[in-house]
Each structure stands twice: as C-alpha cells, then as structure tokens.
N, C-alpha and C positions, 0 to 999 in steps of 0.2 A: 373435460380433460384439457390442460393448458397446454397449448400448442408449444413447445420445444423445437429452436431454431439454433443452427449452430454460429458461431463466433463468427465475425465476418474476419479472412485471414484471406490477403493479398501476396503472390509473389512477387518478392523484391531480386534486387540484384546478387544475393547469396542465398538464394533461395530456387528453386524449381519446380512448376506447375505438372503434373503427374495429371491423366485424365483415371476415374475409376474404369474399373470393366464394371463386367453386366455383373458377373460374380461376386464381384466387391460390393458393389449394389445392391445387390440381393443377402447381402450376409450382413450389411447395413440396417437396410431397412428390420429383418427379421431379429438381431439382435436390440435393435433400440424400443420394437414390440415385444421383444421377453421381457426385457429390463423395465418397461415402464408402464407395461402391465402386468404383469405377472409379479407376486408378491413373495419371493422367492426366500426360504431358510436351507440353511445345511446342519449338513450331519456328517462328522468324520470317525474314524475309526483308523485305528493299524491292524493288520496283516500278517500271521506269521507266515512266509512264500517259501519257509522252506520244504516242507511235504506236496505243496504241490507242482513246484520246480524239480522235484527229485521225482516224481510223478512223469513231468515233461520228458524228464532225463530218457525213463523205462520208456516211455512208449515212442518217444523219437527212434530210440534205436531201433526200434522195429518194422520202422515207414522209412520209406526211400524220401529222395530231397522234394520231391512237390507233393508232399503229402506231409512234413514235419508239420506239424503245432506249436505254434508261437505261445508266449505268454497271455496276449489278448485274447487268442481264440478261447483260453483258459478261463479267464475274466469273465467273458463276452456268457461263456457258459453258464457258467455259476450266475453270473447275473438274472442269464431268463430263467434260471431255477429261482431263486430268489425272490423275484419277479410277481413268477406264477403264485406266490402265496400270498402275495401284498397285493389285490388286483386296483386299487385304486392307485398305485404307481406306474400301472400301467393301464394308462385312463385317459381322458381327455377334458377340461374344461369347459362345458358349452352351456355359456349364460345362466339358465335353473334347473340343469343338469349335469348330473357328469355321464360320461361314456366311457365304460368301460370294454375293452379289448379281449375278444375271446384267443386272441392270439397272438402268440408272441412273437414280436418282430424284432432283435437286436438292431439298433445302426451302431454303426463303427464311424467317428471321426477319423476324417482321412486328411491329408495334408496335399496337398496337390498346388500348383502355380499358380501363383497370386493369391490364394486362400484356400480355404478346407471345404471340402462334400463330404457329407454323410452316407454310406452304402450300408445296406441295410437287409441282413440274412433272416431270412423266414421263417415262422416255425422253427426257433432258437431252442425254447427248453425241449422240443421230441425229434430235433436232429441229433444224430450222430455228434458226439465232438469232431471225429475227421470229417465228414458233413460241414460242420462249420470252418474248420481249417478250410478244407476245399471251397466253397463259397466265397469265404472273404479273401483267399489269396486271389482268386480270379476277379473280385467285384474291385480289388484296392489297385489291379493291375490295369483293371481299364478305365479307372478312375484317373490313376497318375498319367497314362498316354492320351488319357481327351476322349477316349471311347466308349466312356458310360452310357449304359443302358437306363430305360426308363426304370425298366423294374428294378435296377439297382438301386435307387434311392428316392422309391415311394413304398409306402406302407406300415414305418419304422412308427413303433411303440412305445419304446424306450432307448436312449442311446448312452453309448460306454468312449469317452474322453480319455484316449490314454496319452500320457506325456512318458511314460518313465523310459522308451526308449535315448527322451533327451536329458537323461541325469536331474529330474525335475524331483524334488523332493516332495511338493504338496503341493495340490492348486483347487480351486474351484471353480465351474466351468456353469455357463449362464445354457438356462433351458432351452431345448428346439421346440418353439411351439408347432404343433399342438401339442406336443406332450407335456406329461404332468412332472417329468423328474429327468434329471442327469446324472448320470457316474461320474465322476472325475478321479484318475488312477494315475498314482505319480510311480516312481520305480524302488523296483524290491533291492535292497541293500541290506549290506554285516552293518547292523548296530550291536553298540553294547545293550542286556539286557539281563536284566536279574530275573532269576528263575527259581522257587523254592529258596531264595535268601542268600542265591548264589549269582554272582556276576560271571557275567560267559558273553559268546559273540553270537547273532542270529540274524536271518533275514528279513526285515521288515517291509512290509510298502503301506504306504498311507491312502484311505480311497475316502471320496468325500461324496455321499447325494446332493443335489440341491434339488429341493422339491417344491410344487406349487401348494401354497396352503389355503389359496382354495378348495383344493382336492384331499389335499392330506394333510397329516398334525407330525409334531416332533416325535412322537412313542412309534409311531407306525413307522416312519423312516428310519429309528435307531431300530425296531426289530426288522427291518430290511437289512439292516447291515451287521446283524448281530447273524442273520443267517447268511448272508453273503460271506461272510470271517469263515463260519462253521462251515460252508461249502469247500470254501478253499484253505482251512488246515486240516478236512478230514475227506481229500480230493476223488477217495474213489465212485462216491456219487454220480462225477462229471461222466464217468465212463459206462452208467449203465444208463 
C-alpha cells in the first residue's frame, strides 16, 4: 500500500498554527483508515416521516420531559431492527473472514468539542424504545460535558449519522471501522410530492448506507433500506 503523506503547508503571516488534540488525532488517523481501506459504496433512499413523527407526537404526550423521544432515538430504532435481518451489516471485516455480531449495538454520532464521539446503546433491537431514549439522552450528556464512560462508546456494531437537526438535506458519512456500514440521516421536511397522480405537500428525509463491499453487495444494502423505509412509514413496530 503506497504511503500517503500530506502537503507540506507552512504558517505564514495571515495564517495561524493550531496544535490538533488527541481527539482530532484520533478521528484523523481512523478516518484516513476507513477511506483508504475500506472500499466503500452507498445506497440512498427517501422517507416518508410523516407516520412516524405523528407516532413521536402520541407517545411524547405521554412521558414527561426526560423521557420524550427524539427523532434519532426513532432512527436509531428502526435501524437495529433492520439491522437484525441483514446480519452481515452488522459484521466486521477480518482478513478471510467476516465476523458477525450476535448483538446489536447502535452508536450515535455525537458532536462534542473539537469533534464528534460515538456512544453506543446496547441491545438496540430488544430494548425498549424509551430504553433507548433513556440511554442515549444520558450517554450524549456525558459525552458533551467530558464525562464519558468507557462503556459508552465501546462495543458499537453499527452506527446512525444524523445531521438533520442541522437543516442538512443529504450527506454521506464515511465508515467507523471496524464496522461494516454507516447510516447517514439528513432531516425530515414538507416537500412537494405526487401521490396517485396528485401533487400534495409531505414529509420527507433522505437516509444514505455506506457499506463495506467486502462484506456486503448493492441488493443487500438497498433491501436494508427498503426495510428501514417500511419500519418507519409503518412505525408501530418500533413500540413492540
């Protein structure tokens, strides 16, 4: 493999030398090993969010405020459902094998100072949804104040990228090795949309896999996302 060195870039007098941290470091190194090992394809799909936001709606009312349910935890759900049926998306890469995960472990990109951690809820597809609400509001809380735990973000099987709290319409998000595949979920908005040959307004969001094709092919990743759709426009799955 041909050693990859970057540009040599000097600060000059309109310029400023920035030292990295350890974290920057770390998100360096591990992104420049996904990318230039990993032989990565994607798969996108749209969303209809309005059944299962109207879903959110019904069961928000019914939990007090540290127990509401977010959109991601929603995501996050359907995903280890999804997940469980595709088991080489939830696998690992290793040399003349692959390894596959008898369990599911969702991480959550988190956004935190100076760059992003992953935290990572357990046993995703046979928790609780409020189980995962709870989990991930505590794991992204000790995350954002510096006080993450180990078990916070070790064990993660598969991980879910969400932008769409930032009005992000579609993106594609590079693999956490070891795993074999990423979510990337941009945010649910009123587009127009023809239905039965009729134009009307509806909620859409865009969610993209990128998968390693070592592990897996185009057909298996689009019927990951063909049941991911089916999970969250026919939401009450999430809740048994």
């Amino acid at each position: 493999t041909p050693s990859i060195s970057p540009a040599t870039v000097e600060a000059g007098p309109e310029s400023e030398e920035i030292a990295l941290t350890r974290l920057r470091q770390a998100i360096g190194r591990r992104m420049v090993e996904s990318k230039t090992t990993v032989p990565h394809f994607y798969v996108t799909t749209e969303i209809d969010m309005a059944p299962v936001l109207e879903l959110r709606k019904q069961v928000n009312a019914t939990l007090s405020d540290d127990q509401k349910v977010s959109v991601n935890d929603l995501v996050v759900k359907a995903a280890a459902l999804a997940v469980r049926d595709f088991p080489n998306l939830n696998a690992a890469f290793a040399g003349d094998k692959i390894i596959r995960h008898k369990r599911v472990n969702i991480g959550s990109a988190v956004a935190v100072e100076g760059g992003l951690t992953t935290i990572v809820q357990k046993d995703t597809d046979i928790s609780s949804l409020s189980k995962v609400a709870t989990d991930n509001r505590a794991m992204i809380a000790r995350a954002r104040e510096g006080k993450v735990r180990p078990d916070d973000v070790e064990g993660g099987t598969f991980t879910v990228s969400n932008l769409g709290v930032y009005d992000v319409d579609h993106f594609i998000a590079i693999i956490n090795p070891p795993e074999a595949a990423i979510l990337a979920v941009g945010s649910a908005r009123e587009v127009p949309v023809v239905k039965d040959g009729q134009l009307g307004i509806g909620t859409r969001m865009k969610a993209t896999i990128s998968a390693d094709h070592r592990v897996t092919d185009g057909a298996e990743a689009a019927q990951f996302m063909q049941r991911l759709k089916e999970l969250l426009e026919k939401p009450l799955r999430l809740l048994v």
